[in-house]
C-alpha positions as CSV (number, residue, x, y, z in Angstrom):
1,X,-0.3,28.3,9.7
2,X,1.4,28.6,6.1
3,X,-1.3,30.9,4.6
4,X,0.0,30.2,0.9
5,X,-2.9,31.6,-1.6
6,X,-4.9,28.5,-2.8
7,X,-3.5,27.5,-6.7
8,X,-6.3,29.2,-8.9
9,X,-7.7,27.0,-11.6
10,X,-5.4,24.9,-13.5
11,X,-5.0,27.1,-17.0
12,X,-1.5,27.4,-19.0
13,X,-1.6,30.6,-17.6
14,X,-1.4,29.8,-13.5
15,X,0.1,26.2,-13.9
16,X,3.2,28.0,-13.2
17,X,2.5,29.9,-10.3
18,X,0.3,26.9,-8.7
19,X,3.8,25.1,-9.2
20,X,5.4,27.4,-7.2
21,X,2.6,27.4,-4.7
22,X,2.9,24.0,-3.8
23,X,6.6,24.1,-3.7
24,X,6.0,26.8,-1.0
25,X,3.5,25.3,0.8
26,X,5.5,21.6,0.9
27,X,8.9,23.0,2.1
28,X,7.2,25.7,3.9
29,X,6.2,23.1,6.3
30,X,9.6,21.6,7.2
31,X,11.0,25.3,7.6
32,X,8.2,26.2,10.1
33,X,8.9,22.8,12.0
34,X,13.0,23.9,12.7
35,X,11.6,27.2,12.9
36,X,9.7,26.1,16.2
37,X,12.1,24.0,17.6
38,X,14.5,27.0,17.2
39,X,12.4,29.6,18.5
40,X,10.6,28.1,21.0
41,X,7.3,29.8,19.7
42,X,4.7,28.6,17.0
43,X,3.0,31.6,16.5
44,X,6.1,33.8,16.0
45,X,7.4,30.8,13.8
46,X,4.0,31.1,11.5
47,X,4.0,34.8,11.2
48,X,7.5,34.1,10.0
49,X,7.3,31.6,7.4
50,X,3.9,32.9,6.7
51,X,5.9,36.2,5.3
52,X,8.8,33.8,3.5
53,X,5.9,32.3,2.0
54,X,4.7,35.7,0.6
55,X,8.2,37.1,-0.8
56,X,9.4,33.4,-2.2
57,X,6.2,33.4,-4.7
58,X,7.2,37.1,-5.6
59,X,10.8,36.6,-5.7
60,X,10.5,32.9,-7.3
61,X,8.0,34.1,-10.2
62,X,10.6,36.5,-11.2
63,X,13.8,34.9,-10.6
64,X,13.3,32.0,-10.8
65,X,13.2,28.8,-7.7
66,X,16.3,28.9,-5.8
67,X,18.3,25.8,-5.9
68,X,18.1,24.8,-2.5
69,X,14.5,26.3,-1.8
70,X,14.2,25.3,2.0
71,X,17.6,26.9,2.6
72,X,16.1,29.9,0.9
73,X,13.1,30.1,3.0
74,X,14.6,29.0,6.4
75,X,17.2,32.1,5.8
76,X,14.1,34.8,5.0
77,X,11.8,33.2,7.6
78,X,14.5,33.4,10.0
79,X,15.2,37.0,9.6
80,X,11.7,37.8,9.3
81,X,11.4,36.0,12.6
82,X,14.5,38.1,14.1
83,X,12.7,41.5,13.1
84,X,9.8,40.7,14.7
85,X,11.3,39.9,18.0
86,X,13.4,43.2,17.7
87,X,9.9,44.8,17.4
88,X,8.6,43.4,19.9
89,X,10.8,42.9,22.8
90,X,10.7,45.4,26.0
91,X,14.1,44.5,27.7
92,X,17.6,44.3,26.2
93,X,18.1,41.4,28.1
94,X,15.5,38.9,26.1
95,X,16.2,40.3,22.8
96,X,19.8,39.5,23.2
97,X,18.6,35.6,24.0
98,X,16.6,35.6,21.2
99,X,18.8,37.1,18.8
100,X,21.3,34.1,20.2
101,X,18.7,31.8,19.4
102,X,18.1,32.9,15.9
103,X,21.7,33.5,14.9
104,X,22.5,31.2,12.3
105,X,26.2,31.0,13.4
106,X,24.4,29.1,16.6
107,X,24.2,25.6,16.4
108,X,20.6,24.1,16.4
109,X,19.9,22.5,19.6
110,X,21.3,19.0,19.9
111,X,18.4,16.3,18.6
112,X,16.3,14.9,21.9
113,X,14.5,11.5,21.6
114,X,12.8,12.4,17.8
115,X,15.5,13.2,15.8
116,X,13.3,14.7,13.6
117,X,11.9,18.6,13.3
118,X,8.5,18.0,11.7
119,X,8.2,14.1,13.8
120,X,8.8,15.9,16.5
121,X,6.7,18.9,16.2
122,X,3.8,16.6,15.6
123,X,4.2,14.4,18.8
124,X,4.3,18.8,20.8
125,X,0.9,19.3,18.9
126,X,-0.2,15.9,20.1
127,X,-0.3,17.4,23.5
128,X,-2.6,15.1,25.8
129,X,-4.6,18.4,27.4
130,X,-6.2,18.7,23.8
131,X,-9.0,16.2,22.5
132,X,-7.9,14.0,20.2
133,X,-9.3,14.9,16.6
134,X,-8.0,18.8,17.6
135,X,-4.5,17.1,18.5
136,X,-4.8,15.2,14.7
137,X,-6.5,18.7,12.9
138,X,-4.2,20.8,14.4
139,X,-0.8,19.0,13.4
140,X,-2.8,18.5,9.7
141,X,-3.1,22.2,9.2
142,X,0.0,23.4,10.6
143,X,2.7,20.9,10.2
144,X,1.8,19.0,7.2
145,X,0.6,22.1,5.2
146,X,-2.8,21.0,4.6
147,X,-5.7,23.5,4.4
148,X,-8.4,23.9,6.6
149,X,-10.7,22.7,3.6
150,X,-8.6,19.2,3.3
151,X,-8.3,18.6,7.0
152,X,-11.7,19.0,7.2
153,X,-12.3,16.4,4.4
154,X,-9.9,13.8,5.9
155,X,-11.7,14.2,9.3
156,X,-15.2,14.0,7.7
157,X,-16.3,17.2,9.2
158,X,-17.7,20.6,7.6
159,X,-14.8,23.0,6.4
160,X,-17.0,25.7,9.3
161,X,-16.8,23.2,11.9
162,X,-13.1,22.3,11.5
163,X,-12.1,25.9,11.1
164,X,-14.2,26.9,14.5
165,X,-12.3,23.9,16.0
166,X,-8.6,25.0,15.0
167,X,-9.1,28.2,16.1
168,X,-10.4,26.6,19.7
169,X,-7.3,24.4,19.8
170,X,-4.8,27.8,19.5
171,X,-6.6,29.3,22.1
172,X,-6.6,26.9,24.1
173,X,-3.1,26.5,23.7
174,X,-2.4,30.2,24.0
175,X,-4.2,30.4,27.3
176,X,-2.9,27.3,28.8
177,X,1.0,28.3,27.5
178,X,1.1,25.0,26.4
179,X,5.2,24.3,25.9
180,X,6.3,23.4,22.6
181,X,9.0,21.1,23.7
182,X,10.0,17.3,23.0
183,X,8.0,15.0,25.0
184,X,10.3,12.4,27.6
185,X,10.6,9.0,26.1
186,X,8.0,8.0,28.5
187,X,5.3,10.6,27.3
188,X,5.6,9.4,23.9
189,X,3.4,6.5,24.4
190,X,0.3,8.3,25.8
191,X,0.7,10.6,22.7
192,X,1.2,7.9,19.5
193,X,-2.9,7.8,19.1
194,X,-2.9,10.9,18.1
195,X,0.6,10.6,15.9
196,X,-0.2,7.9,14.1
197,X,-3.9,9.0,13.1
198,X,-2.2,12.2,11.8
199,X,-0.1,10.5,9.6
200,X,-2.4,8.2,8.5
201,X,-4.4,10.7,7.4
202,X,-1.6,12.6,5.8
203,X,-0.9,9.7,3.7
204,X,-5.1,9.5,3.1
205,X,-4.8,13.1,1.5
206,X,-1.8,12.1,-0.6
207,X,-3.6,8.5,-2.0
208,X,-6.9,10.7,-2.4
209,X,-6.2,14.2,-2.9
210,X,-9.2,16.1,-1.9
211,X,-9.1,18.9,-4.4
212,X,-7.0,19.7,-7.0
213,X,-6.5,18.3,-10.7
214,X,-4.3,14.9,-9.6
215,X,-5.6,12.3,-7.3
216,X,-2.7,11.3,-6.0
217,X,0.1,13.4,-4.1
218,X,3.2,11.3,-4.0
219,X,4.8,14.0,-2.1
220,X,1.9,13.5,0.8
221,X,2.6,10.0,0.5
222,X,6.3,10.1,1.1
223,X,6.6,12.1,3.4
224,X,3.7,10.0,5.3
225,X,5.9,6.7,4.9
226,X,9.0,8.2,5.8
227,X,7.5,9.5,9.2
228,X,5.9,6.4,9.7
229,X,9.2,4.4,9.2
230,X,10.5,6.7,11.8
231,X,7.3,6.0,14.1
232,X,8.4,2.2,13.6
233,X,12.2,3.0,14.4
234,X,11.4,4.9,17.1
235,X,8.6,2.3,19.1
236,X,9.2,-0.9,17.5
237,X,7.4,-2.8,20.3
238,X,4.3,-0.8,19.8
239,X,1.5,-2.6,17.5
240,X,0.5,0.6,15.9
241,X,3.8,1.9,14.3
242,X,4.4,-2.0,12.7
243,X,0.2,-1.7,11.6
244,X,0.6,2.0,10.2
245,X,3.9,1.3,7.9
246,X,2.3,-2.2,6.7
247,X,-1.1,-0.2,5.9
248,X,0.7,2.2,4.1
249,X,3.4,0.0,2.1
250,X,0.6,-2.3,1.1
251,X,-1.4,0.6,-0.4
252,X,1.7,2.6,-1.8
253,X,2.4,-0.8,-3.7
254,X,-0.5,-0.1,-5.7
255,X,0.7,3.6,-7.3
256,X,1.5,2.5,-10.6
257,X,-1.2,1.4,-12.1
258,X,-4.0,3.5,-9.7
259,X,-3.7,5.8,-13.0
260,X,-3.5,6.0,-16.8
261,X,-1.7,8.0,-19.2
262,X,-3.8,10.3,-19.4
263,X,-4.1,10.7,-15.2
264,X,-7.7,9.5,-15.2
265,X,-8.5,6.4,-12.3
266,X,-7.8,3.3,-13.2
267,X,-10.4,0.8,-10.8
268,X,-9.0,-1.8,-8.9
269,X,-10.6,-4.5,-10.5
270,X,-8.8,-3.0,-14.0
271,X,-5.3,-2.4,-12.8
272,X,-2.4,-3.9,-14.2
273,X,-1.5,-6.0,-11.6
274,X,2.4,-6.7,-12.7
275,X,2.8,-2.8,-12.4
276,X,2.3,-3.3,-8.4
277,X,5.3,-2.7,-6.5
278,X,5.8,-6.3,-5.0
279,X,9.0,-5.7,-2.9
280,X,6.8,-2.9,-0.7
281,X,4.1,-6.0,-1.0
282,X,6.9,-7.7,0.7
283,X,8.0,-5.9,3.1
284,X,4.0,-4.6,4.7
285,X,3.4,-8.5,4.8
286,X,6.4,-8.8,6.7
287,X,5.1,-6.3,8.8
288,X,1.8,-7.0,8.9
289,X,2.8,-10.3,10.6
290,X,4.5,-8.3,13.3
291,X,1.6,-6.3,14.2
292,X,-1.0,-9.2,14.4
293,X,1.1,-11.5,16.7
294,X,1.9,-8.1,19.3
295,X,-2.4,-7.8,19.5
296,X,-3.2,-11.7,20.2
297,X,-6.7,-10.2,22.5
298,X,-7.5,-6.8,20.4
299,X,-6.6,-5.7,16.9
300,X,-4.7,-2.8,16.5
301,X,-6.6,-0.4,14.4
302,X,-4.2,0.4,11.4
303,X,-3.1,-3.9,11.4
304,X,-6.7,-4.4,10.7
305,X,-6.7,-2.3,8.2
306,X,-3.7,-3.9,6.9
307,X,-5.4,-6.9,6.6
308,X,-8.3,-5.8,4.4
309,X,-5.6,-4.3,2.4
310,X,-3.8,-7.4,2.2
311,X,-6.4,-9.1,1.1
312,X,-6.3,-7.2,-2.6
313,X,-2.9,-7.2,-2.9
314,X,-2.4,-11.1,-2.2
315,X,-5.1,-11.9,-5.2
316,X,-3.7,-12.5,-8.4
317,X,-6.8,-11.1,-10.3
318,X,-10.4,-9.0,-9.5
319,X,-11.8,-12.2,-9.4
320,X,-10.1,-14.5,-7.2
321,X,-10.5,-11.7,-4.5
322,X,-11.5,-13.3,-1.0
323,X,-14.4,-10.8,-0.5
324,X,-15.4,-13.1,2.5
325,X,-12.0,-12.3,4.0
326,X,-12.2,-9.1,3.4
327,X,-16.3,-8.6,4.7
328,X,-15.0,-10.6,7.8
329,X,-11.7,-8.3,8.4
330,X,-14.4,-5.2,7.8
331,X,-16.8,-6.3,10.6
332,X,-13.6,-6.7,13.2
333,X,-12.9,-2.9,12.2
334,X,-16.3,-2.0,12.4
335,X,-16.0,-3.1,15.8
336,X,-13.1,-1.5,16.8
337,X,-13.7,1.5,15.2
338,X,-17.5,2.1,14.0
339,X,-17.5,5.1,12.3
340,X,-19.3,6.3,8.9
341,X,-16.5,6.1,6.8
342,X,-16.0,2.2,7.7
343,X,-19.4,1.5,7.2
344,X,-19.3,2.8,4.0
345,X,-16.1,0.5,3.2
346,X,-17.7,-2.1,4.5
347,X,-21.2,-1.7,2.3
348,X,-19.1,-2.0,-0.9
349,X,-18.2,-5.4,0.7
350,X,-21.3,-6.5,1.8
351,X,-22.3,-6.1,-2.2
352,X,-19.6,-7.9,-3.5
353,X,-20.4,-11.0,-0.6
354,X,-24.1,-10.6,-1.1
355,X,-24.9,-8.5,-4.2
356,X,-25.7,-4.5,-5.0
357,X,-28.8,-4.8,-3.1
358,X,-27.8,-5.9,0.2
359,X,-24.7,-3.6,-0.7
360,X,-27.3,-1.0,-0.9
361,X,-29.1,-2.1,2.6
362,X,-25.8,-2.1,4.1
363,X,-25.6,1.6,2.4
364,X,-28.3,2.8,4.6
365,X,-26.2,2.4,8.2
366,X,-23.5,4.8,7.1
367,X,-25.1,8.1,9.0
368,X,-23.9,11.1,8.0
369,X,-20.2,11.3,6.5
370,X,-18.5,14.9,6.3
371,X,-17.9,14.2,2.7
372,X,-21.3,13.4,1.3
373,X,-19.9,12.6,-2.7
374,X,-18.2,9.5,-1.6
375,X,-21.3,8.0,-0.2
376,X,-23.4,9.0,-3.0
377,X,-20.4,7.7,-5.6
378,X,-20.8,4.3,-3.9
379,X,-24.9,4.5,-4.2
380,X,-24.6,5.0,-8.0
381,X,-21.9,2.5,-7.9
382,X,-24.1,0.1,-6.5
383,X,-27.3,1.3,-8.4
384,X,-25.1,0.8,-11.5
385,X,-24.4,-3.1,-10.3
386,X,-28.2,-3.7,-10.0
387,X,-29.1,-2.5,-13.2
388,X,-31.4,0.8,-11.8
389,X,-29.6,2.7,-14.5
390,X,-31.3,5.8,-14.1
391,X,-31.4,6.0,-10.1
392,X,-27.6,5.2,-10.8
393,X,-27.3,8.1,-12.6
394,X,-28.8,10.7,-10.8
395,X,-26.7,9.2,-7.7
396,X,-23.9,10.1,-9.6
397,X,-24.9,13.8,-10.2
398,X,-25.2,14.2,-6.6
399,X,-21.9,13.0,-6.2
400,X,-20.8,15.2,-9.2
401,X,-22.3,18.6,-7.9
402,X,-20.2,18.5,-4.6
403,X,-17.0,19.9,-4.6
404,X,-13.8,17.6,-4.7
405,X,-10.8,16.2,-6.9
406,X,-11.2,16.7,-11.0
407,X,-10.1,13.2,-11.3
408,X,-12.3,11.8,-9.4
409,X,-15.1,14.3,-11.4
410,X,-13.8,12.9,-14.8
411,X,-15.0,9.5,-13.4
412,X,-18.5,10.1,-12.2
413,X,-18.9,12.0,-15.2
414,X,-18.2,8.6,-17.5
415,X,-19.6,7.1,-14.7
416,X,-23.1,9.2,-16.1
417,X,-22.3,8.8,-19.9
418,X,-22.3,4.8,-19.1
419,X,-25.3,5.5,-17.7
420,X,-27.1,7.3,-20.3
421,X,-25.8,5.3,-22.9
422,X,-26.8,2.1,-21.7
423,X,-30.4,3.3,-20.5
């Protein structure tokens, strides 16, 4: 894992250095996917970049970032990677095949079925003989450079349990020698559950950044698309890769007016709809299409959702919104996939079908959700609706006093001032 130090408290004094943190930490994880595929080995590869890491934020604060930084990290990590094989080998034999491996004047292995280093490093972590949510955590934390605390956020878990789980997953793969290899095209079916839910909640942690200042992470969200176009390229017969890139087109087509100037949320209900992007409207319609025709018997998880988003995007105001549609598409997802986080979805619906109060009813079946401020952001929301302005309020504290994005703190906190003011 890319153990990059955590960007300290945005001040004019560290908005530098977190700059450079996150430049580390987002190249960082391309150069540990070659880094894999070259060495064969994830944990040399980590202990590797995990030292880049460490000298580009010491070198880069001092000199300046490089201008190809990747190239500059896959050169150190490479090295790095070099000395510590050197250190560790016992026979002449296997250090001379692993300093052939490593030397840069080598060519790469020739690209297998993904034709991709970071694609392809997710489907290896995807390995069937793990369960599925420590397949999706696992390729989350190492691949896509998210930290323990925002996997555990986008798999609703505590940050203890997901960090008990990762370190169960290594083992296990430690003990088992799991290969790190590209999976035959026919094993790349059994694993695309797991692929695709690891993307989509890459993209998740991009649209709604757990922590940090900004609520969105375009880079997150890029790179999520972009894998998920090649997901589409590579199984275009599948329902899931057509359902995934609609999802996420449909929602990216929203980016530029999910904020305002001054990077605070803008609602849904308030956005400018002309800013919408309407040729990725386009094109995750088109898609859409796909997926629902290829599951005639069962919808496909991320086309369902796809529909729901569809929905919004399709209405030419807040008001002329088919919640019906949407309350309808919600209980088809609630029955392929009943899990907190769409009941919670699905209660904001319910309220705008049936009012805040049945909203509120609906509120009550959610069960327990690892991230316990987005259920009690919805309450006040819905409290707020009904006109229980000071149960609304003190839902909103709840929500404010758990840790999370500041943008999504600025708006509980005018969320409160509404409150107070109109009380």
């Amino acid at each position: 894992m890319i153990l990059v130090p955590t960007p300290p408290e945005a001040t004019s004094a560290t908005a530098g250095r977190a700059t450079l943190v996150r430049l580390v930490r987002d190249e960082g994880s391309r150069v540990l996917a070659t880094l894999v595929r070259t060495t064969g080995s994830l944990e040399l590869a980590e202990d590797a970049v995990q030292d880049a890491a460490v000298k580009a934020l010491e070198s880069w604060q001092c000199n300046g970032v490089p201008p190809e930084p990747r190239a500059w990290l896959t050169v150190v990590a490479r090295n790095r990677a070099l000395d510590l094989v050197r250190r560790e080998s016992r026979r002449a034999d296997k250090e001379a095949a692993a300093e052939a491996l490593l030397d840069p004047t080598v060519p790469l292995p020739a690209p297998e079925v993904v034709d991709d280093d970071l694609l392809r490093l997710i489907f290896t972590c995807c390995h069937p003989t793990l369960g599925v949510e420590a397949q999706t955590a696992l390729a989350l934390r190492t691949l896509c450079g998210l930290t323990t605390a925002e996997v555990a956020r986008a798999l609703l878990v505590p940050e203890a349990t997901m960090a008990k789980r990762l370190t169960r997953a290594r083992r296990k793969i430690a003990v088992a020698k799991i290969p790190y290899r590209v999976p035959t095209v026919d094993e790349l079916p059994d694993r695309l559950i797991s692929v695709l839910a690891t993307v989509y909640l890459l993209f998740n942690e991009g649209y709604n950044a757990s922590v940090g200042d900004d609520l969105i992470r375009s880079d997150l969200t890029a790179e999520a698309i972009r894998l998920s176009r090649f997901l589409y390229d590579l199984l275009p017969h599948e329902p899931g890769t057509s359902g995934l890139l609609a999802l996420l087109l449909l929602q990216e087509s929203r980016h530029g007016a999910r904020l305002d100037d001054c990077g605070d949320i803008v609602l849904l209900a308030d956005q400018d709809r002309t800013k919408w992007d309407r040729a990725a409207i386009w094109e995750g319609m088109c898609l859409l299409g796909v997926a629902l025709r290829r599951t005639p018997t069962r919808p496909d998880l991320y086309a369902t959702q796809a529909a729901i988003a569809a929905c919004h995007v399709l209405s030419p105001t807040w008001g002329e919104t088919n919640w019906e549609a949407v309350l309808s598409w919600y209980d088809v997802l609630l029955a392929i996939n009943d899990t907190p986080a769409v009941r919670l979805n699905r209660a904001v619906a319910v309220a705008e079908v049936h009012g805040p109060q049945a909203g509120l009813h609906a509120l009550e079946a959610v069960g327990s959700l690892g991230d316990a401020s987005r259920v009690e952001a919805v309450r006040g929301d819905l409290l707020f609706q009904a006109g229980k302005l000071p149960e609304a309020a003190t839902a909103y504290r709840a929500a404010l006093a758990r840790p999370g994005n500041r943008a999504r703190h600025r708006y509980i906190e005018k969320r409160i001032a509404d409150c107070v003011a109109r009380c």
